[in-house]
C-alpha positions as CSV (number, residue, x, y, z in Angstrom):
1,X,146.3,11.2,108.9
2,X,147.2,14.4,107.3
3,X,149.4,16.2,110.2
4,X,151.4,13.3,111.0
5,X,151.9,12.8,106.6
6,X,153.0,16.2,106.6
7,X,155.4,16.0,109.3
8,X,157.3,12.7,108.5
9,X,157.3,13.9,104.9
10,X,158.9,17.6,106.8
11,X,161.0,15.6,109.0
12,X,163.2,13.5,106.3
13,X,163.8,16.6,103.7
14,X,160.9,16.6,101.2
15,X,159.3,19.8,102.5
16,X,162.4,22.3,102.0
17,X,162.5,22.7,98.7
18,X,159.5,25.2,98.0
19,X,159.7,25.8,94.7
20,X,159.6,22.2,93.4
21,X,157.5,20.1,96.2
22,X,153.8,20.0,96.9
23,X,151.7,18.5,99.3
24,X,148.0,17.1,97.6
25,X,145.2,16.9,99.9
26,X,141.5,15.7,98.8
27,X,137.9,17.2,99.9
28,X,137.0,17.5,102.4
29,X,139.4,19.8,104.2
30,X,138.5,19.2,107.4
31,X,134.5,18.2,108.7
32,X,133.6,21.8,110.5
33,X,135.2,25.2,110.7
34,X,137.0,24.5,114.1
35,X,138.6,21.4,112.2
36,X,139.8,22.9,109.0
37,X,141.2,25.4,110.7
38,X,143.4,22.6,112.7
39,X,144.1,21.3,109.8
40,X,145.3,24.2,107.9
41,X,147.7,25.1,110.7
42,X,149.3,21.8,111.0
43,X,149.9,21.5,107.2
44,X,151.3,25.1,107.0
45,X,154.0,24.0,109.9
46,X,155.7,22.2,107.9
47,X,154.8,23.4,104.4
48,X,154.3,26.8,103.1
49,X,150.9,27.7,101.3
50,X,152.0,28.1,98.2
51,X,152.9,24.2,98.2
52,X,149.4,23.2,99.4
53,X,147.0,22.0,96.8
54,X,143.7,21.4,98.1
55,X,141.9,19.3,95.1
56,X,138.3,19.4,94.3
57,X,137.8,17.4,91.1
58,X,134.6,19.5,90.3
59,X,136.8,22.6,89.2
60,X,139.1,19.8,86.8
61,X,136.0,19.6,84.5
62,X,136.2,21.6,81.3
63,X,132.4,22.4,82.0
64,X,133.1,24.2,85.2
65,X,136.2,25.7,83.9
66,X,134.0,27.6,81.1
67,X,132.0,29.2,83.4
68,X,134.5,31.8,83.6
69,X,135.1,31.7,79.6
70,X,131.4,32.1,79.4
71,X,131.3,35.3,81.7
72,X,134.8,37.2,81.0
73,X,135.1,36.2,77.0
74,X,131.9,37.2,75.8
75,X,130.9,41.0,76.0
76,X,127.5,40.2,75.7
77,X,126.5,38.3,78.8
78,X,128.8,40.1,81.4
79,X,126.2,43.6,81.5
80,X,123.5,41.3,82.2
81,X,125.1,39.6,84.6
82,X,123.6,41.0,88.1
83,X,120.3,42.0,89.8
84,X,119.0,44.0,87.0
85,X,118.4,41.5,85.1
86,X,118.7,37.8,86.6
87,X,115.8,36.6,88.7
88,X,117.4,33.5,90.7
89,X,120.3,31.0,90.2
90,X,120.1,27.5,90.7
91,X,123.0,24.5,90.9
92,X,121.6,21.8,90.7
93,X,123.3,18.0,91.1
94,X,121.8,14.7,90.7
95,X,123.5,11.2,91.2
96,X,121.8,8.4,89.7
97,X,123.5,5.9,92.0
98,X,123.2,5.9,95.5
99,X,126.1,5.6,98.1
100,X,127.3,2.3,97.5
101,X,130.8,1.4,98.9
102,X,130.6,4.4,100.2
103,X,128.8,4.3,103.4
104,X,130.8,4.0,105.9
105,X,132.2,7.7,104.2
106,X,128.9,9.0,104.1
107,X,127.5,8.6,107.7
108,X,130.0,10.6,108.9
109,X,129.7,13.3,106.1
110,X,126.2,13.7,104.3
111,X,124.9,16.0,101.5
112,X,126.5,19.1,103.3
113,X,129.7,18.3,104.0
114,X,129.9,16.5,100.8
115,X,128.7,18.4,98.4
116,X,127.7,21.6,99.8
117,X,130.9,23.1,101.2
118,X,132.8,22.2,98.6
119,X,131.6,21.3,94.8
120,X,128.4,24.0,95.0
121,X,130.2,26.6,96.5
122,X,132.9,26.6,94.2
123,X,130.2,26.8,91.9
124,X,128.7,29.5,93.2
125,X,132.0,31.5,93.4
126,X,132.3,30.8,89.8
127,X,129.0,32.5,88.5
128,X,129.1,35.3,91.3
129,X,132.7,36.4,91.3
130,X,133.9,39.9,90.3
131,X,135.3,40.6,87.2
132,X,139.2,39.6,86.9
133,X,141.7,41.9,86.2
134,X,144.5,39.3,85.6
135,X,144.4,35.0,85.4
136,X,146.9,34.7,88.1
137,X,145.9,32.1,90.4
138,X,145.9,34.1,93.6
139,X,143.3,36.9,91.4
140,X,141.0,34.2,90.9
141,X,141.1,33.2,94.1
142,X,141.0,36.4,96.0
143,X,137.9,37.2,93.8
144,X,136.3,33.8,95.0
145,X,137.2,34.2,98.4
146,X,135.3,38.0,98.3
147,X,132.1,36.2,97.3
148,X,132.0,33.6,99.6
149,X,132.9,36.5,102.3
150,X,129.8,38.0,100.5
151,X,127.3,35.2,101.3
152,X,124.5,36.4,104.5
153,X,124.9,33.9,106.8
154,X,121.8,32.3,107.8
155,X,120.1,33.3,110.8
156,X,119.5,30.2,113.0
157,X,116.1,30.9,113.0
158,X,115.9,30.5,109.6
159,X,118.0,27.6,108.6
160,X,114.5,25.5,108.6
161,X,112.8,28.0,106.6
162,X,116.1,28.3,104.1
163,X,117.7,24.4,104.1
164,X,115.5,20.8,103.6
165,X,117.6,17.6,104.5
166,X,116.3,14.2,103.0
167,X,117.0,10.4,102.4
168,X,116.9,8.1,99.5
169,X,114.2,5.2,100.4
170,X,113.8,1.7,98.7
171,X,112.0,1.3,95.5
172,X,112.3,0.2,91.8
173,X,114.4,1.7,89.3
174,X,114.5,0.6,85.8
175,X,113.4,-2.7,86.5
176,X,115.5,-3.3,89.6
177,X,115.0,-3.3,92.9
178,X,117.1,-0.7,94.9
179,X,118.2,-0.3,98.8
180,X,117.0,2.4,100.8
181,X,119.8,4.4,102.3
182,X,119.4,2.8,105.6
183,X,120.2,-0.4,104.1
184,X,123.2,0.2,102.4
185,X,126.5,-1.7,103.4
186,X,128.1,0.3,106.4
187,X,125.0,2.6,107.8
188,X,123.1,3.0,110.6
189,X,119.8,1.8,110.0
190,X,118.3,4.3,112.0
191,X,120.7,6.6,110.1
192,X,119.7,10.5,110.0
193,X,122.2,11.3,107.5
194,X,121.0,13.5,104.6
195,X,121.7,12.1,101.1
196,X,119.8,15.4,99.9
197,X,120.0,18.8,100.8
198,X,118.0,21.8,99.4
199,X,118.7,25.5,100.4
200,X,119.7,29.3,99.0
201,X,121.7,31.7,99.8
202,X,121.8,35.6,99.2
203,X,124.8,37.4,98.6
204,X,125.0,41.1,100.1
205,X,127.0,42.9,97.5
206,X,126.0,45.5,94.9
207,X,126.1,43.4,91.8
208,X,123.7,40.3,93.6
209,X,121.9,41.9,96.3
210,X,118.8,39.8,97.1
211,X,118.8,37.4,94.4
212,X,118.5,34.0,95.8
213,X,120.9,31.2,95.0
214,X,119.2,27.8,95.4
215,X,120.9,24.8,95.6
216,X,120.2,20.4,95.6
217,X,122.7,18.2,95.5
218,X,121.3,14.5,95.9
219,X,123.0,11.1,96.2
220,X,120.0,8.2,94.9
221,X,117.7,10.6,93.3
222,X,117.6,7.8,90.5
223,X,116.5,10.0,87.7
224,X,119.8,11.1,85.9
225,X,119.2,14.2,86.2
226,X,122.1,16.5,85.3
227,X,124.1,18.5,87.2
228,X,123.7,22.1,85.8
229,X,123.7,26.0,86.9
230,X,120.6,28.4,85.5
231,X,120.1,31.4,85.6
232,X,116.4,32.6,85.0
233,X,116.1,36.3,83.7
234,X,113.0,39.0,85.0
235,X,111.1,41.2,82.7
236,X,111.4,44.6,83.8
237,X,107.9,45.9,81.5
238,X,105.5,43.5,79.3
239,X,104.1,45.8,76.6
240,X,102.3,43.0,74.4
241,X,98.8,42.6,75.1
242,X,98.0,39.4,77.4
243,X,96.8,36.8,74.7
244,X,100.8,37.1,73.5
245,X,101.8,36.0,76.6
246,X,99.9,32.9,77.1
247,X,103.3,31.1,76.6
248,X,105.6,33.5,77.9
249,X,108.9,31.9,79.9
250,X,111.4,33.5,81.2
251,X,114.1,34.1,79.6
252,X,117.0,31.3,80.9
253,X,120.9,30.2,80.8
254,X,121.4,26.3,81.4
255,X,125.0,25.6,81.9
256,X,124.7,21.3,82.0
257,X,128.0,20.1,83.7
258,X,127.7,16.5,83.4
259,X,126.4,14.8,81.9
260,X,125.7,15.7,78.0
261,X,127.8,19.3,78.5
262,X,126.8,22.0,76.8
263,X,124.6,25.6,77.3
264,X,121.3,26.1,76.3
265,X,119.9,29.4,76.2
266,X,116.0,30.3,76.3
267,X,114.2,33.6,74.8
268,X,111.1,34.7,73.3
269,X,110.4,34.1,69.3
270,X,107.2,35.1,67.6
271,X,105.0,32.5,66.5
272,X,104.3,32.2,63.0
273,X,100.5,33.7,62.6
274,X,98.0,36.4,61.4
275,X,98.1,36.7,65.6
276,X,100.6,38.3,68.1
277,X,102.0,35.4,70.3
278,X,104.9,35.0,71.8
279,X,106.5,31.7,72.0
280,X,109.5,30.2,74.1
281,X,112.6,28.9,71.9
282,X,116.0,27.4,72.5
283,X,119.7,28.0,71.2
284,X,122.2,24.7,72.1
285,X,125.4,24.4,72.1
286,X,127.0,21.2,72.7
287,X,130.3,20.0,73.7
288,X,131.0,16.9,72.2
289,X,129.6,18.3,68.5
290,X,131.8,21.7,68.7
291,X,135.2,20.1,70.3
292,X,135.0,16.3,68.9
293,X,137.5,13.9,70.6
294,X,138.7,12.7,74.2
295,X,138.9,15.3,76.7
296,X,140.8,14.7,80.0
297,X,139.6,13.7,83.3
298,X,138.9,16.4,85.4
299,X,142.0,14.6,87.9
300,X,144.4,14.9,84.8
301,X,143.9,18.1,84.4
302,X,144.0,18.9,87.8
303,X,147.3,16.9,88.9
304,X,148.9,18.4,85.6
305,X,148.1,21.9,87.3
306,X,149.7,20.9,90.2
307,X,153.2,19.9,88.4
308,X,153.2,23.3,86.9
309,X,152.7,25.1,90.1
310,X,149.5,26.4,88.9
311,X,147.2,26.8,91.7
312,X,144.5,28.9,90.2
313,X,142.2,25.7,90.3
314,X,143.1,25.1,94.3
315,X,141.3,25.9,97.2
316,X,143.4,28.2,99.1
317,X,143.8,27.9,103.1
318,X,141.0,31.4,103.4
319,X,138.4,29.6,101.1
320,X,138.3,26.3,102.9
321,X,137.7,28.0,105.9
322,X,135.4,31.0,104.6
323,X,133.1,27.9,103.3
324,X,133.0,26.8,106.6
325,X,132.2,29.3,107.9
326,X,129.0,29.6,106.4
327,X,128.2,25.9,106.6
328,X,128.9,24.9,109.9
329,X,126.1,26.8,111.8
330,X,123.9,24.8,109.5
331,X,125.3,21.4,110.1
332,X,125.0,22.3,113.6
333,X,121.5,22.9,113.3
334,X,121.1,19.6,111.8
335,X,121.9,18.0,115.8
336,X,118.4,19.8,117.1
337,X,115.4,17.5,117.7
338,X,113.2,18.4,114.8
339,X,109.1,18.5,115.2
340,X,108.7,16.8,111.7
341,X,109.8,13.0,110.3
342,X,113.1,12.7,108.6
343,X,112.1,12.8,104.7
344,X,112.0,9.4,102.9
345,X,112.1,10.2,99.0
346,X,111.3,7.5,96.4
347,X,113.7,6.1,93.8
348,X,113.2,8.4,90.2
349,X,111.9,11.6,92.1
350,X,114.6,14.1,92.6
351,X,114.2,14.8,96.0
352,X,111.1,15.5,99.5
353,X,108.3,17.6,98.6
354,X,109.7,20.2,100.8
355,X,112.7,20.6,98.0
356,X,110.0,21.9,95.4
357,X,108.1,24.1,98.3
358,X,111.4,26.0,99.1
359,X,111.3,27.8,95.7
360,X,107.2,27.4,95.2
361,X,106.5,29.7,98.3
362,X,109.1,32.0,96.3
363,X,106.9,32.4,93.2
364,X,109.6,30.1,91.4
365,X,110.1,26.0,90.2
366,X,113.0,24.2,89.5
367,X,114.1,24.0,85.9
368,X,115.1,20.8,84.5
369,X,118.2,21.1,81.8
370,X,117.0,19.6,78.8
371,X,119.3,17.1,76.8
372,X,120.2,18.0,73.0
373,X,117.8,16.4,71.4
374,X,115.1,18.7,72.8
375,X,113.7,16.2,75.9
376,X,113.6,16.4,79.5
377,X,116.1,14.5,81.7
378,X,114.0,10.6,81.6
379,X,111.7,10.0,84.1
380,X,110.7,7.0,85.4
């Protein structure tokens, strides 16, 4: 529906005058690389770019937005911020509620298309990104668009090594009795649609140059469990004699998104003692006790943006189609027979077994972003 929109709204007037009309288009831009590219061609007949505001309503949340507060504000985290010192990312998202009304959406989309090539990407940009040298909106974009361009693309061979696809299944979740994916209103029931999706990437550029980024995004995980970036730190030398270290960590950035927002960072505190022994301790800080009040929604802030022409928050015609790009050969993996059953995972679990062995045969585990009060997100 968007060409034809974008010519009648060209063919009676609305599209001449550049400088006060825009054209608002929701993710996702387009289903494959082929497709966006379409797309992008037939909005950009009638209307220049700089008039086209491809929303994401991820990058509207004040969260997301402080990533780049977080990195470029604070001298002491940006000389830390590279291979030297950072281990492995991970973005991790969690929905609590499965599909719903949605299905009909969703068997024609799935985890990738979703979630992947849009909301975790722009995530990634976010904590990858060069340094900018201005806030313009086209120097936060060209610097996203150069780490995107930065991602290896996965060899076919080892999308099934580097990506795990997976369903929600029927169960019981806080004292209720929930569908399975298959069952919800509008899908297949033979449906082989991912509601989760587990993978990394590795970015071949000086500053990130075989640290991997792992990713989940899950619809129906059922556990609440928030949606957060982390960063876990390496120790370059250990100088304290072993019984120090029975409790070492190490050292970690949570960024929690949604919901409770705040940061939590993780280092190393003596234990109080006549003995040497190092002990794993937490700083927080938390949104809603530092900034008190209402804050908008991430779409008021966004549609605001786009009344004042402000685009730095917009997906730009190269970055749709750069983030294709990278996820298309994967999707079209996904048509292949595969030798193994189509994951089933359980209600309160966050996701198939084979989502925890893709960092295990790593040397690494998924962290779990704990709340404020000290706990883990609830399990059931």
């Amino acid at each position: 529906m968007i060409g034809p929109v974008c010519e009648q709204l060209a063919a009676t007037g609305f599209a001449a005058d550049k400088e006060r009309t825009r054209v608002v288009i929701e993710k996702p831009f387009g289903r494959d690389l082929a497709s966006a590219q379409t797309l992008n061609r037939l909005v950009t007949k009638d209307f220049d770019e700089s008039q086209v505001y491809r929303i994401d309503h991820y990058l509207g949340k004040e969260t997301v937005q402080n990533i780049l507060a977080f990195r470029f504000a604070n001298s002491l985290f940006e000389p830390v911020w590279n291979r030297r010192y950072v281990d492995h990312v991970q973005i991790s998202v969690g929905e609590e509620v499965g599909v719903e009304h949605r299905g009909g959406y969703y068997e024609t989309a799935g985890a990738m298309r979703d979630m992947v090539q849009n909301h975790l990407l722009q995530l990634l940009t976010l904590i990858a990104m060069e340094p900018l040298v201005s806030f313009e909106a086209d120097e936060i974009r060209n610097k996203k668009v150069d780490a995107l361009r930065a991602i290896r693309p996965t060899n076919p061979d080892e999308i099934d090594d580097h990506f795990v696809r997976g369903q929600y299944g029927a169960g019981w979740f806080r004292g209720e009795r929930v569908p399975a994916y298959r069952a919800e209103q509008g899908v297949n029931p033979n449906s082989n649609i991912e509601t989760f999706v587990a993978g990394k990437f590795f970015l071949d550029n000086w500053r990130w140059q075989d640290v991997p980024f792992y990713f989940a995004p899950a619809s129906g995980c059922r556990r609440g469990f928030p949606k957060s970036c982390c960063a876990s730190g390496r120790f370059p030398h250990l100088s304290f004699p072993a019984s120090a270290l029975r409790d070492l960590k190490p050292n970690a950035l949570v960024i929690r998104i949604q919901p409770d927002e705040g940061i939590t960072i993780r280092f190393q505190a003596k234990q109080p003692g006549q003995m040497l022994r190092l002990k794993p301790v937490e700083m927080h800080f938390d949104y809603s006790e530092a900034f008190p009040g209402e804050q908008p929604e991430a779409y008021e802030t966004l549609l605001l943006d786009v009344m004042q022409a402000d685009a730095g928050l917009f997906m730009r015609a190269d970055q749709v189609e750069a983030a294709w790009k990278l996820i298309t050969p994967i999707l079209e993996s996904g048509k292949r027979p595969r030798p193994t059953v189509f994951p089933i995972t359980r209600p309160a679990t966050w996701g198939p077994e084979a989502g925890t062995m893709l960092l295990a045969k790593d040397g690494r585990h998924w962290m779990e972003p704990r709340y404020k009060e000290g706990e883990p997100a609830p399990k059931e």
